[in-house]
C-alpha positions in Angstrom: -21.0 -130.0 85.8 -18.7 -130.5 82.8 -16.7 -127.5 83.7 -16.2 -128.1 87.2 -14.8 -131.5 86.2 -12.4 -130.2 83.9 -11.4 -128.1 86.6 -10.8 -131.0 88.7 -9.1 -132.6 86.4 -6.7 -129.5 85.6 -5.7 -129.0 89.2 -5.0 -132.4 90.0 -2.8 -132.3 86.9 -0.7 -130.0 89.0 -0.9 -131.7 92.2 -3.4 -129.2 93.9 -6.4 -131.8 93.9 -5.7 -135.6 94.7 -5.9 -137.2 91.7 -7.6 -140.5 93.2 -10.6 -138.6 94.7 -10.5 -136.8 91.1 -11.3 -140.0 89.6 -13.6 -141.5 92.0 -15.9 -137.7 91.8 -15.4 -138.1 87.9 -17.0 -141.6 87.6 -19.9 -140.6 89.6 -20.4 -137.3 87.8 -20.1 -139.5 84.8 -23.1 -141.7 86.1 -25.0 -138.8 87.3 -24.7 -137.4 83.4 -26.2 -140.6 81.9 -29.0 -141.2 84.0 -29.9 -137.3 83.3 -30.0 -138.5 79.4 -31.8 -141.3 80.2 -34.5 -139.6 82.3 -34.5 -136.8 79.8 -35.4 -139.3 77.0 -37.9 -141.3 79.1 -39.6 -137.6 79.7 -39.6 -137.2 76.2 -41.1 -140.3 75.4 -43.8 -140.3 77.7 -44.8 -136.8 76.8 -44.9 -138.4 72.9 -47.1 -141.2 74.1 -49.6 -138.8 76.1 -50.0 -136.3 72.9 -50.5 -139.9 70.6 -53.3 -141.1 73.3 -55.0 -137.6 73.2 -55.0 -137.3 69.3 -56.3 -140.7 69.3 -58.8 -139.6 71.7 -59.8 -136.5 69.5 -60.4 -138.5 66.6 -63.2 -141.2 68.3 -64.2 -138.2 69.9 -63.6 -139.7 73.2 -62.1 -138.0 76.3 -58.7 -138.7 78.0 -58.2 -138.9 81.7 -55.0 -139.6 83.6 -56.1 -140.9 87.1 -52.8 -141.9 88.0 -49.0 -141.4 87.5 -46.9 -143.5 85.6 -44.8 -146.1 87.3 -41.3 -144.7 88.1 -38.9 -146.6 85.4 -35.4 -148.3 86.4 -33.4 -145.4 85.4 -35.5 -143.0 87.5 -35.1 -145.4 90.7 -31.6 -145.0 89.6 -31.4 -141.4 89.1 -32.8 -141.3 92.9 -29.9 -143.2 94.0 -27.6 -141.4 92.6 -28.9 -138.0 94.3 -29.2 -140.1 96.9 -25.7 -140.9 97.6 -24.3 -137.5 96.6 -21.1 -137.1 98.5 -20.2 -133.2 99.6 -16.7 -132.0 98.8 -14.1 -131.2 101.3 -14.6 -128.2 102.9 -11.7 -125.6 104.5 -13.1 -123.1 106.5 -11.2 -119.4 106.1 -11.4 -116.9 109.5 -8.9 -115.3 108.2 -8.6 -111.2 106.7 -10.7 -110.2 103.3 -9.2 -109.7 100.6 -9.8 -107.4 97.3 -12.3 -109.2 94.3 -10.9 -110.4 91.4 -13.2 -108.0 89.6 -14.2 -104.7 90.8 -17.8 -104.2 90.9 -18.8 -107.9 90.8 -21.6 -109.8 91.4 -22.3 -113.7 92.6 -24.3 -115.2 89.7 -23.6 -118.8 91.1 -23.0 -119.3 94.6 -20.2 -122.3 96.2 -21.9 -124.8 98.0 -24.9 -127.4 97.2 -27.7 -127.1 95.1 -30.2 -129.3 93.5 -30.1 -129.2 89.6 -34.0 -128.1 88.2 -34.5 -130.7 86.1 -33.5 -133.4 86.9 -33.4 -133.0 90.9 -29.7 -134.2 91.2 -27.4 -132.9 94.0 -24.4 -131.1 93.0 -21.7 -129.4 95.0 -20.6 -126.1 93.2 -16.9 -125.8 94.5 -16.0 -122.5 93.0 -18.1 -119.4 92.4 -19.3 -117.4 89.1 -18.9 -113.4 89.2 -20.4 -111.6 87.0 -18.5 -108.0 86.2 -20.6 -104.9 85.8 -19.3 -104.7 82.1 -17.1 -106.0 79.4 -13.8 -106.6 79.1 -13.3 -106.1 82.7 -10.0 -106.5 84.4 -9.5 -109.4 86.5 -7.0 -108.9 89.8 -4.5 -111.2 91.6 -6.3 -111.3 95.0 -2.7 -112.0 97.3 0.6 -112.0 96.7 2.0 -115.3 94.9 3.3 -117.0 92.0 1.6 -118.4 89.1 1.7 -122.3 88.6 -1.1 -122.5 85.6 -1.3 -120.4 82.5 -3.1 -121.7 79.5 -6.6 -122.6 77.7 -9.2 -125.3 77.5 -12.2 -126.0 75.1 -14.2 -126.4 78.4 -13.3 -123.7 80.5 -11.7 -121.4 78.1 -8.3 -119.3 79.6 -7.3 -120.2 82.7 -4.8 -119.2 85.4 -4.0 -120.5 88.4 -1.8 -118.9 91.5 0.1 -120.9 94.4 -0.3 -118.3 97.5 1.7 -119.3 101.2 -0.1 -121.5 103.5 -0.5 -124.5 100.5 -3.6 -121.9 98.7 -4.1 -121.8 95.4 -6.7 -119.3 93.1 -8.2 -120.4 89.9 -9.6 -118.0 87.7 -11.0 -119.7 84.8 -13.1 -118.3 81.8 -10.6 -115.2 81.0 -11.1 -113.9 77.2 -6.9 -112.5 77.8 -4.4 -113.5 79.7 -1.7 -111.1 80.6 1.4 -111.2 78.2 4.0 -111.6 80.8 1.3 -113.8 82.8 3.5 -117.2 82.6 4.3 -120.1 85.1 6.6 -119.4 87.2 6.0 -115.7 87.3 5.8 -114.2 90.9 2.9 -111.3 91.3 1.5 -108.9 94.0 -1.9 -108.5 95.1 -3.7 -106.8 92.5 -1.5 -107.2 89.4 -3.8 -108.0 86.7 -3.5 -111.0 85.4 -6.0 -111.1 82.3 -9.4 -109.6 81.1 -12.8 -111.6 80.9 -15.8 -110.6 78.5 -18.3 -111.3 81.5 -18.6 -113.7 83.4 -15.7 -115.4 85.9 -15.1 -118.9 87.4 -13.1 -118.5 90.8 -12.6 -120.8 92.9 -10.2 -121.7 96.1 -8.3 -124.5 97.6 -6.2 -125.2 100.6 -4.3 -128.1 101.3 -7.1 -129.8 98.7 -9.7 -128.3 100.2 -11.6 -126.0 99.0 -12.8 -122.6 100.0 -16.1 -120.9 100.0 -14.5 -117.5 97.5 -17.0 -115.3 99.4 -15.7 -115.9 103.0 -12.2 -114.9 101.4 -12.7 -111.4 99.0 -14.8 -108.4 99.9 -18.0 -108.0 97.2 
């Protein structure tokens, strides 16, 4: 979640992403995040008070039984809510021609789309996809012709570079270990220049016209 929002927050830094719907997805993944710590604690704390009440137990030699759950606290109700009113991004849907992976020999580890998070039973929309190369220090392609509009690093998503394509596209390939040398903005580059090297795993995602993309419906894997 934190990554995808720094993601957000990079495109609409370069005009890619709105910046008000930015905001408004930030504030609610902000909410989201606090009522995970909060259920998280109040799991913790009611796992503390069973083991108390069965150590208790042990020492009268008594036995404990649970015959029924414990009422749902305010910040559960509003954990609910918030999966509740979980709001799906905007979709573009590609018909168009594959095109080549950004890494040969990759693998989907994390798919695009919605999924509900284990633990705490939030819905999240994934908006970009995570290949995993079959090895290290793999070499990560330029999927179309273009020119590059983001070069740089971030604590969050470590180096990232992003590439304007015709028809208002744009690829993001986020997570590199190297960038290319001569990989700079305003740099123009063909289909399958390489553009940088990632230790394993990659974070690729699409947009069009601030939509975004499902990757898969766009490279062949």
């Amino acid at each position: 979640m934190d990554q995808q929002n720094a993601l957000r927050s990079t495109l609409a830094d370069l005009n890619i992403l709105r910046k008000k719907e930015v905001e408004e997805e930030r504030r609610l993944a902000a909410e989201q995040k606090a009522a995970m710590l909060v259920e998280k604690k109040r799991k913790r704390e009611e796992r503390e008070r069973r083991r108390r009440a069965r150590d208790e137990a042990r020492k009268k030699g008594e036995k404990v039984v649970y015959t029924a759950k414990a009422k749902p606290s305010k910040s559960r109700k509003k954990r609910k809510k918030l999966g509740s009113s979980y709001k799906k991004s905007k979709i573009y849907t590609y018909h168009g021609t594959k095109t080549i992976s950004p890494i040969q020999g990759a693998k989907v580890v994390k798919g695009f789309g919605a999924y509900i998070d284990p633990i705490y039973k939030i819905k999240i929309f994934n908006e970009s996809i995570t290949l995993k190369a079959p090895a290290r220090n793999a070499k990560v392609h330029n999927i179309l012709n273009g020119k590059v509009v983001f070069s740089g690093s971030s604590s969050m998503l470590g180096k990232v570079v992003v590439v304007s394509h015709s028809g208002r596209m744009h690829t993001v390939y986020a997570g590199l270990s190297k960038i290319a040398p001569n990989i700079r903005k305003g740099t123009r580059i063909k289909k399958g220049y390489v553009i940088g090297r990632v230790s394993r795993k990659l974070m690729f995602e699409v947009t069009k016209n601030s939509k975004h993309i499902n990757p898969v419906k766009l490279i062949k894997l």
